[in-house]
C-alpha distance (Angstrom), angle and dihedral (degrees) to the residues before:
residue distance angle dihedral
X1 . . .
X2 3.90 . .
X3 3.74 129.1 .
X4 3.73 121.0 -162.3
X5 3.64 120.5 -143.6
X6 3.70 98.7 -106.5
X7 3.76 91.4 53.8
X8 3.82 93.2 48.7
X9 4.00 86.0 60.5
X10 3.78 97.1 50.3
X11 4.06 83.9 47.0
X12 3.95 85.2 50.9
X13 3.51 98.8 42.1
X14 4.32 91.7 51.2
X15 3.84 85.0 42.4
X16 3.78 88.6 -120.8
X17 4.33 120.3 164.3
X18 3.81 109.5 -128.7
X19 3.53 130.7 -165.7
X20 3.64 130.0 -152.9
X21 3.45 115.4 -161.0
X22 3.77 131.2 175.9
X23 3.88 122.3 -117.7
X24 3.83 103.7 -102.8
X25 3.37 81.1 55.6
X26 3.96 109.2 42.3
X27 3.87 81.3 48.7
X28 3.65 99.2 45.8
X29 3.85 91.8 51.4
X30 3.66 92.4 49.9
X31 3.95 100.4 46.7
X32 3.87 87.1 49.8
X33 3.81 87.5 55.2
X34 3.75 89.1 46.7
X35 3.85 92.5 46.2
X36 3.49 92.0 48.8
X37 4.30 94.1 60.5
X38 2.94 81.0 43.4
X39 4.12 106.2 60.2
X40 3.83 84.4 45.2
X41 3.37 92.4 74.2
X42 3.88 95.9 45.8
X43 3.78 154.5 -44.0
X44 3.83 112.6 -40.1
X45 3.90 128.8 168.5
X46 3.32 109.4 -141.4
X47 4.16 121.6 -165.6
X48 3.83 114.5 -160.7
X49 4.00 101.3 -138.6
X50 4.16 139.5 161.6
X51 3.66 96.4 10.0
X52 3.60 99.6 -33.6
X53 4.13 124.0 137.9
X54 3.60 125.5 -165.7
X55 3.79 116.2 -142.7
X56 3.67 108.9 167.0
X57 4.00 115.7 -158.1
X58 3.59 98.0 -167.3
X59 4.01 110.8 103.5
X60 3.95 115.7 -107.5
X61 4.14 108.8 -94.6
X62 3.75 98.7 -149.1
């Protein structure tokens, strides 16, 4: 979420990519990771509430 100016340098100087994201999003990324372990191992019913999105990964079993 936030990248000081020394560590954008280092990043430059090892040619690495870096992403800044905000925090709705960092967290809704990670949750839907989460959530998605999660429904492997069973039934789960999720509710999408105070600025939170679910985008499942896992492929539709139909």
């Amino acid at each position: 979420m936030h990248l000081g100016e020394a560590h954008r340098k280092v990043a430059e100087k090892r040619h690495m990519n870096v992403v800044i994201a905000g925090h709705i999003s960092s967290d809704n990324l990670g949750v839907n990771l989460i959530l998605d372990e999660v429904l492997k191992k069973g039934k789960l019913r999720i509710i999408p509430c105070s600025g939170f999105r679910r985008f499942s990964r896992l492929k539709n079993k139909k």
